[in-house]
N, C-alpha and C positions, 0 to 999 in steps of 0.2 A: 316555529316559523316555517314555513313552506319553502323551500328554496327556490322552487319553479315559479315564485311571486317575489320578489328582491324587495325590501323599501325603495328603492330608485324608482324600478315600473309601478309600484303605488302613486308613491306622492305626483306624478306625473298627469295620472287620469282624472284631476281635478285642475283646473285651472289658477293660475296664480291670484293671490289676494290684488283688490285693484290698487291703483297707480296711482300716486298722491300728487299734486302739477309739479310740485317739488322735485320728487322725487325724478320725474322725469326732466325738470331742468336741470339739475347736475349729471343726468345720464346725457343730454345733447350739449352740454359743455365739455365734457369730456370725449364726446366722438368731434367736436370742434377743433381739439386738439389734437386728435389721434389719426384724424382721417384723410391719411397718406396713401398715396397708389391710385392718383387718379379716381373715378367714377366708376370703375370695375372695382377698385380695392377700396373705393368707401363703401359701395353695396354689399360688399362680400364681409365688411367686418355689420354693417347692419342688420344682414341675414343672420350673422352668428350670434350677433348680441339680442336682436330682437325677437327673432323666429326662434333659433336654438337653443341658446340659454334664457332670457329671461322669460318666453314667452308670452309677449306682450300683443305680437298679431301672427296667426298661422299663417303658413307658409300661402297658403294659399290668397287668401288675401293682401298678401304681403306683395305678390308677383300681379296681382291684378292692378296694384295701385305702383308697381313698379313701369309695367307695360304702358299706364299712362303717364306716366311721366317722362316714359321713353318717346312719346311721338311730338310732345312740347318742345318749344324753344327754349334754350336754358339749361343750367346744369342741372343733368335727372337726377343723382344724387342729393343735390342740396330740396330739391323738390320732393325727391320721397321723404326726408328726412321732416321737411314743412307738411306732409299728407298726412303721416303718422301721429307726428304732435298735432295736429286739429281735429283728426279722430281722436284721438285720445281724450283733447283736453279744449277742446273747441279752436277759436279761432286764437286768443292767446299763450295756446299751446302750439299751434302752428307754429306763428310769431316766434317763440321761443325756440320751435325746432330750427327755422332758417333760419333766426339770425345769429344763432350761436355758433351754427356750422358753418356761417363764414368771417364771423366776428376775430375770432384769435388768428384766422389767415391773413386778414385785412391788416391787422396790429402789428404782425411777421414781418409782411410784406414790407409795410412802410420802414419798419428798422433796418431791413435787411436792404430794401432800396436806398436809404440814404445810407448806409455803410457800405454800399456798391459806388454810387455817382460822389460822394464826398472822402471815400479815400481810396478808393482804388480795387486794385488787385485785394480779395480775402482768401490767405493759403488755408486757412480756417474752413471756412465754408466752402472753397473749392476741394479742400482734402475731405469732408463730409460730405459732399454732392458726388465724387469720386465712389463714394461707397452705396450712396442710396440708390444710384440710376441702374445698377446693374440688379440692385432686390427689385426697385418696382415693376421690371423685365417679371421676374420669378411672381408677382403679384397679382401684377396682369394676367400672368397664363393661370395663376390659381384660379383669378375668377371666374375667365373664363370655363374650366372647367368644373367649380360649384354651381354658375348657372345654368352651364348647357347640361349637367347631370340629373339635372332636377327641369327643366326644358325641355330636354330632347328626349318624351318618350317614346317615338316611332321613330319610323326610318322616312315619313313624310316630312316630320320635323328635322331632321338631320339631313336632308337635301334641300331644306330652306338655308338650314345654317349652311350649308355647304357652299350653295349659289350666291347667299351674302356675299362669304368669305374672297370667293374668282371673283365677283363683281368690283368691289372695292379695291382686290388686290391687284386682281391683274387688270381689269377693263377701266376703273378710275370712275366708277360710278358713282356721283353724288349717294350720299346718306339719305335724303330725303325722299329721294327717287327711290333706292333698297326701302325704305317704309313704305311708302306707297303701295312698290309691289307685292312688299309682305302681307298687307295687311287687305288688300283687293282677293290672293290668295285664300289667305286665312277666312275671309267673307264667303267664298264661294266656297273653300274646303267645309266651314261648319255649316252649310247646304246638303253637299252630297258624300261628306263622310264627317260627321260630326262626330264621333268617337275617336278620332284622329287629332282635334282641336279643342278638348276640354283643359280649364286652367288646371294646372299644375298636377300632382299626383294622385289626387282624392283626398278627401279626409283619414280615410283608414291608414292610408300609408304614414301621412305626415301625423298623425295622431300617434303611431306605431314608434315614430322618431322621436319627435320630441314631447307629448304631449297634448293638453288641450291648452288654447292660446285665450288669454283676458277677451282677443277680439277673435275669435273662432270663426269656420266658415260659415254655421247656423247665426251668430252672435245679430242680434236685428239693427240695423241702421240705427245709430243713436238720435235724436230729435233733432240735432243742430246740423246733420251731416243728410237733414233730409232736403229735397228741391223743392224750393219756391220762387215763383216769378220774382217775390217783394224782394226777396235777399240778393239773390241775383242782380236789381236793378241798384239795392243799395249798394252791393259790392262794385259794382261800375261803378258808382257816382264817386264812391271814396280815393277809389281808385284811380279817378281823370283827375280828381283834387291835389291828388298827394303827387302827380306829374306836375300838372300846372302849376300850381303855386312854389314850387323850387323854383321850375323852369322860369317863371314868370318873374320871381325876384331875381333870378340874374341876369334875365335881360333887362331889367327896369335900370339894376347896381353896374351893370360893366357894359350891357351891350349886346348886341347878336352876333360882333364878330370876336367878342372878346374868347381867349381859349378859355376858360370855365363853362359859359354858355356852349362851343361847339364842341366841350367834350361830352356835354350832358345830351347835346341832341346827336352825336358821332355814337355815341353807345348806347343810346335808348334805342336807336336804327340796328347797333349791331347783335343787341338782346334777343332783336326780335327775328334773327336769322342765324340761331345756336341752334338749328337743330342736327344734332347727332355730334354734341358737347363741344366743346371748345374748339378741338383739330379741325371745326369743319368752319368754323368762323376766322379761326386763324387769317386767313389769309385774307380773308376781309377787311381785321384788323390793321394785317401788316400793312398794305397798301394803303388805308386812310391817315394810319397815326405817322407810318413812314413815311411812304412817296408823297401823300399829301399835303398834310399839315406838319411833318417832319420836327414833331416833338421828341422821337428819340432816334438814333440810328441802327440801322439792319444789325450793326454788332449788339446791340444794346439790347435790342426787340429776342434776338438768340438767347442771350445772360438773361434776360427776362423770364422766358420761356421754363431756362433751365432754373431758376427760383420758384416760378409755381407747378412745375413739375415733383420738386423734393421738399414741398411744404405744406401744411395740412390743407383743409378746403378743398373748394373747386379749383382744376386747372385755370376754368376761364377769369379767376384772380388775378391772371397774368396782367389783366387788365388796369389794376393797380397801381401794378407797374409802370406802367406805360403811362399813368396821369402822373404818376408820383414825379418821372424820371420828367416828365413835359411842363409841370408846374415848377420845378425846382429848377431846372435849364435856363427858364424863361425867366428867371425870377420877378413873378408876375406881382410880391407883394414888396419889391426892393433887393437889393442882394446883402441885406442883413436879416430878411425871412424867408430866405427859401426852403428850409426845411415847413415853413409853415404853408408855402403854396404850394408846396411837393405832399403833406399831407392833407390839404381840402382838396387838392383836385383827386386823391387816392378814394374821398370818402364821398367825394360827388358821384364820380364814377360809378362805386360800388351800388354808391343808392340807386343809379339812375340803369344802372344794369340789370339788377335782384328785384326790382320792384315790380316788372311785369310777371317774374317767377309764382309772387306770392299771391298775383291777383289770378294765375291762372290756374292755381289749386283753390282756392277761394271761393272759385268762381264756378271751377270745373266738377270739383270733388262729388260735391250733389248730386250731379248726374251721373257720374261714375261710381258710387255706391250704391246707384240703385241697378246697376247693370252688373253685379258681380255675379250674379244666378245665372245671366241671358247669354245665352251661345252667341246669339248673332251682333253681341257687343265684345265677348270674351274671345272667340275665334281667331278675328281680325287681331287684336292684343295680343293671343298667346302665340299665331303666327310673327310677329312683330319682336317678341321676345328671341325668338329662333334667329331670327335675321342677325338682331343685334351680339348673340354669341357669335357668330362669322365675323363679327368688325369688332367685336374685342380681341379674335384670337391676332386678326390684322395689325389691330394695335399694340399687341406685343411683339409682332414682330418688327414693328416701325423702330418701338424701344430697343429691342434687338439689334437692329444694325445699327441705330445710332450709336449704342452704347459699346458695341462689342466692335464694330467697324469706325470707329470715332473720325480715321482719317478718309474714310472711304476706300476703294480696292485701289487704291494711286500705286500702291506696293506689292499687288496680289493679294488673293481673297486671304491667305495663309500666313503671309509674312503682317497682311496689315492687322491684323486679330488684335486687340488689347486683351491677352491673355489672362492680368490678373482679373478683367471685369468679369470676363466668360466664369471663372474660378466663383465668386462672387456670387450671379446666379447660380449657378448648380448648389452653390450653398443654401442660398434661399430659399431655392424652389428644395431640396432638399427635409429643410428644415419645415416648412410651405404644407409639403404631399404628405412627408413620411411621419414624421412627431409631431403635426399637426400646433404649429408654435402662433402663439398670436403675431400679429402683423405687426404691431406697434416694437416688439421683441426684436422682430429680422429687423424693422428698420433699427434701430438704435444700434443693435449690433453690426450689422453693415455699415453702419454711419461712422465707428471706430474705426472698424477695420480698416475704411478706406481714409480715412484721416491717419491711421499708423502707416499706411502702406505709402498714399500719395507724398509723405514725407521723408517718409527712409528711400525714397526715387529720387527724391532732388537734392 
């Protein structure tokens, strides 16, 4: 045997045997469960699962179909997760890819909601949230540096990321507005320096890394992922159906001002204004389900926050929350079923939020697979990607102080530090950079820690 040819770099330069639906439905049930860390830390374990190990789509079209999901409304995580299974496996592999990946959050949530508002204080879950908030710090910053490593190959790209990063942080500039410019940028860069703005590394590089992928850069648009007027128009039609006809039976059954009905038409509005993920809808939220219709309160909306921050899914699950905690308050079906109106309004929500996600890969994907080749579709995108590493490193530093400054500086930057949390990340990121430990690992392991430590405190 050659040793300058290993069986590793063999078996590599062919591509994997294809994907049976199956077999991909227990792979997106189990990233349902796993997919902790936010939308930086669900991408980054998708990258590694689907790009690096299993390769099922190369990296390169991995980050093309990533960038569009980056400019949607909606969690982009659960949306690539929805693009890959419909390539993959048509429009019932989509299907399968979203709803798995929010399926076991939504089932979390609701348990772990009514073991919030029905007994109180959990030293349990707050000695385990103790320890996760300081890993998903360490999580965030990974991501951000596996995307920007593989993003950032010039220094035109790394003064995008960089301008994100002051825009957001120091100046408070809308997310939507950083896309805009990114990608007005990226339009005019793949004009007059279009070797500055191509996706991703090339084939030769990512071929070099991991392999050739089931869905390669060459691989031809599959039949179903091709554009048509017809499909398109169907996809709308099905898709005004499956609003209206929920929508329409609750207002027929309770009414237009009953809260079932305005939590479904309060979150179909706030669906459609995620963009640049949950944090930036946040306070949309806060303001209508608080100050307005004050289904739960400012402390509650907080504990909310902090359950879908240390629980698998999308952050904007938190949303859940907030039906769960508002149908169950209200006891809208008697106060011997509130845990039953605390879970329909958890599952109204969810539909009425994720349902524009699936129409706009659905809808969108077609046209975006035929523009994986075209600079002046990929440009604008791969500038887009750039931006969004500046607001992930943002939002680890948001995690950051939260976590590490819990009381804020009320004591000094120095005295008010929660030291063990600081202790925690370093371990993380740690384990994170240097041993390269799966993410599911640091969290569970951080999740003792801080359940032995927040207890031997009190």
């Amino acid at each position: 045997m050659n040793p300058n040819n290993p069986p590793t770099a063999v078996s590599t330069e062919l591509p994997p045997p294809p994907v049976s639906f199956w077999q991909a439905f227990w792979f997106w049930l189990k990233l349902g469960l796993i997919s902790f860390g936010g939308p930086a830390g669900q991408i980054a374990i998708m990258h590694q699962e689907l790009v690096e190990r299993r390769r099922w789509i190369s990296e390169r079209r991995f980050l093309h179909a990533l960038n569009y999901c980056m400019v949607l409304p909606g969690p982009e995580a659960q949306q690539l997760a929805t693009y890959i299974g419909w390539l993959l496996h048509t429009t019932r592999g989509g299907i399968a890819a979203g709803v798995l990946f929010v399926l076991p959050s939504l089932v979390i949530l609701i348990v772990l909601s009514w073991l919030y508002i029905a007994f109180g204080d959990v030293p349990l879950v707050a000695g385990l949230f103790y320890g996760i908030k300081p890993a998903v710090t360490a999580i965030v910053l990974q991501a951000a540096h596996r995307i920007g490593s593989r993003a950032l190959k010039n220094n035109l790209l790394w003064g995008i990321a960089g301008a994100s990063f002051v825009a957001i942080f120091a100046l408070n500039v809308p997310f939507p507005l950083i896309v805009a410019a990114a990608a007005v940028l990226g339009y005019w860069g793949g004009k007059f320096a279009p070797d500055k703005f191509k996706t991703g590394g090339g084939h030769g590089k990512t071929g070099a890394s991991y392999g050739a992928a089931l869905i390669d850069d060459d691989t031809p648009t599959p039949a179903h992922a091709m554009f048509s007027w017809a499909r398109l128009l169907k996809i709308i039609v099905i898709g005004a159906l499956l609003w209206l006809v929920p929508m329409g039976l609750l207002m027929a059954y309770f009414g237009w001002q009953h809260t079932f009905t305005q939590m479904a038409w309060f979150f179909t509005k706030a669906a459609l204004l995620t963009f640049g993920g949950a944090y930036a809808v946040l306070p949309y939220v806060y303001q209508g389900a608080v100050m307005d219709y004050q289904w739960l309160t400012p402390t509650q909306m907080i504990d909310g926050l902090a359950l879908g921050e240390t629980t698998p899914g999308p952050l904007i699950m938190v949303v859940a929350f907030v039906a769960f905690i508002g149908g169950y308050t209200q006891a809208l079906f008697g106060p011997e079923s509130v845990f039953l109106a605390g879970a329909l309004a958890a599952c109204l929500v969810t539909w009425f939020t994720f349902l524009p996600s699936f129409l706009f890969i659905f809808a969108g994907g077609p046209l975006i697979e035929t523009t994986h080749n075209d600079l002046n579709f990929t440009a604008p995108l791969t500038a887009i990607t750039a931006a969004v590493v500046g607001v992930i490193v943002n939002l680890a530093l948001f995690f950051g102080y939260h976590v590490w400054w819990p009381s804020g500086f009320a004591g000094g930057i120095v005295s008010s530090v929660d030291w063990i949390a600081v202790l925690i990340s370093i371990a993380a990121a740690i384990a994170l950079f240097k041993y390269k430990s799966n993410v599911i690992h640091v969290i569970a392991a951080s999740a003792v820690l801080g359940l032995i430590l927040k207890t031997g405190l009190q």
